[in-house]
C-alpha positions in Angstrom: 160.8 144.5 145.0 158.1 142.1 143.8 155.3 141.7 146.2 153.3 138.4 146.9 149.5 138.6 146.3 147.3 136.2 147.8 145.5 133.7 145.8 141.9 134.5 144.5 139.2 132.1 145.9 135.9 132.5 144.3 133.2 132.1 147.0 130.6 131.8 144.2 130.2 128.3 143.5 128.9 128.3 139.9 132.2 130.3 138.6 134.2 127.7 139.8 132.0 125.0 138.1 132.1 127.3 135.0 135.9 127.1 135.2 136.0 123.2 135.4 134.0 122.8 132.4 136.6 125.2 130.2 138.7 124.6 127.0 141.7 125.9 128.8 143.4 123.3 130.7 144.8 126.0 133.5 141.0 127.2 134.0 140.4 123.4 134.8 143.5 123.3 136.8 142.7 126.2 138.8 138.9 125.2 139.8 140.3 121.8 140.7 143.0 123.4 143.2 140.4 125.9 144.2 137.8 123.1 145.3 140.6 121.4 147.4 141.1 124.4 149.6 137.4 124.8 150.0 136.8 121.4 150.5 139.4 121.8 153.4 138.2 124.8 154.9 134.6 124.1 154.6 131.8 122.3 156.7 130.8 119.1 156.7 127.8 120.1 154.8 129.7 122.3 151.7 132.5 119.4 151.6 129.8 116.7 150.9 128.4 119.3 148.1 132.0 119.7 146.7 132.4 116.5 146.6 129.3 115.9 144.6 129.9 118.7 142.4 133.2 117.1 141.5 132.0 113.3 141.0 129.4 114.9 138.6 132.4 117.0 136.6 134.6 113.7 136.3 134.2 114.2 132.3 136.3 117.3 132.9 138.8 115.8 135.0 140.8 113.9 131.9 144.4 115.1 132.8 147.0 113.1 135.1 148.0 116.3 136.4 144.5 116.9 137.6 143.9 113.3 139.0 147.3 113.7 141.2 147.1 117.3 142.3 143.6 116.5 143.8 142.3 113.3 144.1 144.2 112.4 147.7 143.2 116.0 148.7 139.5 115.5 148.3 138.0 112.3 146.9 140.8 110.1 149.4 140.2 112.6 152.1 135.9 112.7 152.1 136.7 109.0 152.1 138.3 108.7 155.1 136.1 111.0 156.7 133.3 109.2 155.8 133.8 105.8 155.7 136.4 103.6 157.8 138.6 103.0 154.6 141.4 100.7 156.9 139.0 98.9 158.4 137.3 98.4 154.9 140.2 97.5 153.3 141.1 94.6 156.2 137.8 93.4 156.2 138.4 92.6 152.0 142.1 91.2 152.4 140.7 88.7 154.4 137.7 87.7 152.1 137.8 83.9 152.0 139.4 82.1 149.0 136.5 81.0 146.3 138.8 78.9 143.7 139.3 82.3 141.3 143.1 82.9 141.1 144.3 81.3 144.2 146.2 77.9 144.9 143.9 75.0 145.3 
């Protein structure tokens, strides 16, 4: 019978840093996921920090699979936390018309 291990989260911050910037696309992969579950299951204080930490890796972000398996989990998600994104987003829908691209 196989037994289920569970997953390996590295509490040191610059390993998981040192995995984003690898060759090895899994690495990458793996610190990404890895900073979404901390980012989650963090403090206000070490998800503003993660969320820094990733913006200033973006160079090492260059996969689609890496932009959909995190982006909603942690740059959409500080977001809303942070900022009132609806109301944002209402507020520029209704942006009066200034002649570019609408009818006259």
């Amino acid at each position: 019978m196989r037994t289920r291990k569970r997953p390996i989260y590295f509490k040191d911050f610059l390993k998981i840093l040192t995995r984003l910037s690898s060759p090895v696309l899994e690495d990458r992969l793996l610190a990404l996921l890895i900073l979404v579950r901390q980012y989650h299951c963090g403090a206000a204080a070490n998800q503003e920090e993660i969320v820094k930490a990733y913006l200033a890796n973006l160079e090492f972000v260059n996969n689609w699979d890496f932009v959909d398996s995190n982006v909603q989990h942690l740059l959409v998600a500080h977001l809303k936390k942070t900022q009132n994104i609806e109301q944002s987003y209402t507020a520029w829908c209704v942006q009066p018309d200034f002649g570019i691209g609408g009818s006259p």
